[in-house]
C-alpha positions in Angstrom: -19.1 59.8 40.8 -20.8 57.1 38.5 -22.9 54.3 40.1 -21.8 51.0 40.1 -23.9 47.8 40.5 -21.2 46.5 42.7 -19.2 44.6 40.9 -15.6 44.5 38.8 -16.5 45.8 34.9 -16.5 42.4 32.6 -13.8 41.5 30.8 -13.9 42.5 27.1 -14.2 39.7 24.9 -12.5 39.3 21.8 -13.7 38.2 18.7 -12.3 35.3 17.2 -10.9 35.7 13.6 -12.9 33.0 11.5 -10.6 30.0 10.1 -9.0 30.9 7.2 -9.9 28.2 4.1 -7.7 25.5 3.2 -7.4 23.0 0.7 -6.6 20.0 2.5 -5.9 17.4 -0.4 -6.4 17.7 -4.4 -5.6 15.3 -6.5 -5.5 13.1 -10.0 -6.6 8.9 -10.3 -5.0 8.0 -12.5 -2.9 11.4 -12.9 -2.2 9.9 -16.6 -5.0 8.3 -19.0 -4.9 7.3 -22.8 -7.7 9.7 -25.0 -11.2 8.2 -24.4 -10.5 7.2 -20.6 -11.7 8.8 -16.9 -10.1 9.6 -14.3 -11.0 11.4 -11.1 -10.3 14.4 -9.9 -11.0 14.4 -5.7 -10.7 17.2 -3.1 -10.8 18.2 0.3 -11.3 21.8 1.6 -11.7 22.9 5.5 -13.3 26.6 6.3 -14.4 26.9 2.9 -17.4 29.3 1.9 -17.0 28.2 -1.8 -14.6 26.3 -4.4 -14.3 26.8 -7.7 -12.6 24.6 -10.0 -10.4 25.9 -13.4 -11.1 24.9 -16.3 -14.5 24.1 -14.8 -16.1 20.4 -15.0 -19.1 20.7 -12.5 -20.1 23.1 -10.0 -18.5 22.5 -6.5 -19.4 22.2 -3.1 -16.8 22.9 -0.2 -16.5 19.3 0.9 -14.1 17.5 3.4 -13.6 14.8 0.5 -15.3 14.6 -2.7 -14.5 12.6 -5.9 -15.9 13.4 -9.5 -15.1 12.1 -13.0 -12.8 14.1 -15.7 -12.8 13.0 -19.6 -10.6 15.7 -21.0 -9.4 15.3 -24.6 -5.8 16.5 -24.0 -3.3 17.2 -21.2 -5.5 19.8 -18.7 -3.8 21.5 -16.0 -6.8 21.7 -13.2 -6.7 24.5 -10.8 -8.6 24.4 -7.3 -9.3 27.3 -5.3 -10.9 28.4 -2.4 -10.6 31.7 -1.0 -7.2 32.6 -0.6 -6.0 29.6 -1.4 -5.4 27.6 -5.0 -3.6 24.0 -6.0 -3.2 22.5 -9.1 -3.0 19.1 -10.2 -2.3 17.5 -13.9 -3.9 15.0 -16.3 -2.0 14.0 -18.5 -4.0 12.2 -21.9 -1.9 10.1 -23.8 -2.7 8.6 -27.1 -5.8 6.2 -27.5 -5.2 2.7 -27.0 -7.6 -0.1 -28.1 -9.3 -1.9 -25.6 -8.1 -5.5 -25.2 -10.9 -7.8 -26.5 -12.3 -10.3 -23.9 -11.9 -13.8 -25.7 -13.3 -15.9 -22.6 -17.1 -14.7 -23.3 -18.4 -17.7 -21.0 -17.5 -19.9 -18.5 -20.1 -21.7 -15.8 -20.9 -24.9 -14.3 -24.9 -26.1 -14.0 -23.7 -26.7 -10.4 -21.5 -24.9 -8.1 -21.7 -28.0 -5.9 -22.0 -32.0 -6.2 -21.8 -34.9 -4.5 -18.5 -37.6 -4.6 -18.5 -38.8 -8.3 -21.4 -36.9 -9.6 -21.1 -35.0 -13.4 -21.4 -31.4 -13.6 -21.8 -29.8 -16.9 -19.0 -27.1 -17.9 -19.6 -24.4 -20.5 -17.6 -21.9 -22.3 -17.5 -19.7 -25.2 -14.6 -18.0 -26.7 -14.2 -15.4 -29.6 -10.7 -14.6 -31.4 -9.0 -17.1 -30.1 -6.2 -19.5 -31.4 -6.0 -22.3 -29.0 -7.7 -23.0 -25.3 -6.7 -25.6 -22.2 -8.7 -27.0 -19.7 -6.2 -27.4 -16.7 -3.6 -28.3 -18.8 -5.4 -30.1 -21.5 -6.3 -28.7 -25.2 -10.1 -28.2 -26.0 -11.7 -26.9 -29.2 -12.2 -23.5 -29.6 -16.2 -22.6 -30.0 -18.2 -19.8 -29.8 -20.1 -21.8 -27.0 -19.2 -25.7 -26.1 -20.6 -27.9 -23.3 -19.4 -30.6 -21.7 -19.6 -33.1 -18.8 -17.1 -33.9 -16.2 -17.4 -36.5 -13.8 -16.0 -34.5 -10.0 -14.8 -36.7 -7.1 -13.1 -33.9 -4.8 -13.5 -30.2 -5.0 -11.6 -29.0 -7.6 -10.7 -25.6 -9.6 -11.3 -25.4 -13.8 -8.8 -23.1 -15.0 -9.4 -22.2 -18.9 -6.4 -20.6 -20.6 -7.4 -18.7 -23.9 -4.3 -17.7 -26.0 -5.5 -15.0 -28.6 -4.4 -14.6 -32.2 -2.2 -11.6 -31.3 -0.2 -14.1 -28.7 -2.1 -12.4 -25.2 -3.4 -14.8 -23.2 -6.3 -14.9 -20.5 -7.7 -17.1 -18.1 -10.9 -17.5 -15.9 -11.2 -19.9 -12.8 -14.2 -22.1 -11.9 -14.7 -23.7 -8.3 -16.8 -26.9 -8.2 -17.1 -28.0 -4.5 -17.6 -31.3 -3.1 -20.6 -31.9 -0.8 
């Protein structure tokens, strides 16, 4: 007869099977980008001992969420994995475009703030463009200009560049009212 110290044997416990690794989110920003343009590549993996990334950018980190920059040169086909687990996600590179030139270069008051009836000097300076309005009225075109304007209530500038291709753009400029 075997000795006992009195008491019901323990229950046996069981070991818990670890998590098994996931990947909760992978995904493109934009998922379509002209040559010469970024986009990001973000993931999310839960229960991960390691990532790994195909074709490979940077090396990876399991993460909950994590964002990094892509620049490939042509359509790629990206490939996340963890173990036992994989998702792809696509970029797709489209031709390059050329980036729109800024033709309002400057706009700014000496004063975000006057009193009733007191001048504030406006500047601007514009490059390729055909003609400009200063809410509503024509002004020269100059690589930089000045001017004064006598404000008597708060008021908004609004300059309206149309370029020689036909693309407009405009920039706004508060001047408060004490």
């Amino acid at each position: 007869m075997a000795a006992s110290c009195g008491g019901p044997a323990a229950p046996e416990k069981k070991a818990v099977p670890p998590a098994a690794a996931k990947i909760t989110n992978f995904y493109a920003s934009p998922p379509a980008i002209h040559k010469g343009e970024e986009a990001l590549l973000c993931y999310g993996v839960e229960d991960a001992k390691w990532v790994k990334l195909d074709p490979p950018v940077e090396k990876l980190m399991p993460s909950f969420t994590r964002c990094f920059s892509v620049k490939p040169e042509k359509t790629t086909h990206y490939t996340l994995s963890v173990e036992g687990s994989s998702r792809g996600v696509d970029v797709t590179v489209g031709p390059a475009v050329p980036k729109a030139v800024e033709m309002i270069r400057l706009f700014v008051a000496d004063k975000p703030e006057v009193a009733p009836g007191e001048r504030v000097t406006l500047c601007y300076g514009l490059v390729k463009a055909k003609s400009a309005e200063l809410n509503g009225k024509s002004v020269p075109v100059a690589e930089r200009r000045c001017f004064e304007e006598q404000v008597t209530a708060s008021t908004t500038f609004r300059l309206v560049v149309t370029g020689e291709d036909g693309r407009q753009q405009q920039a706004e400029l508060p001047v408060k009212v004490k």
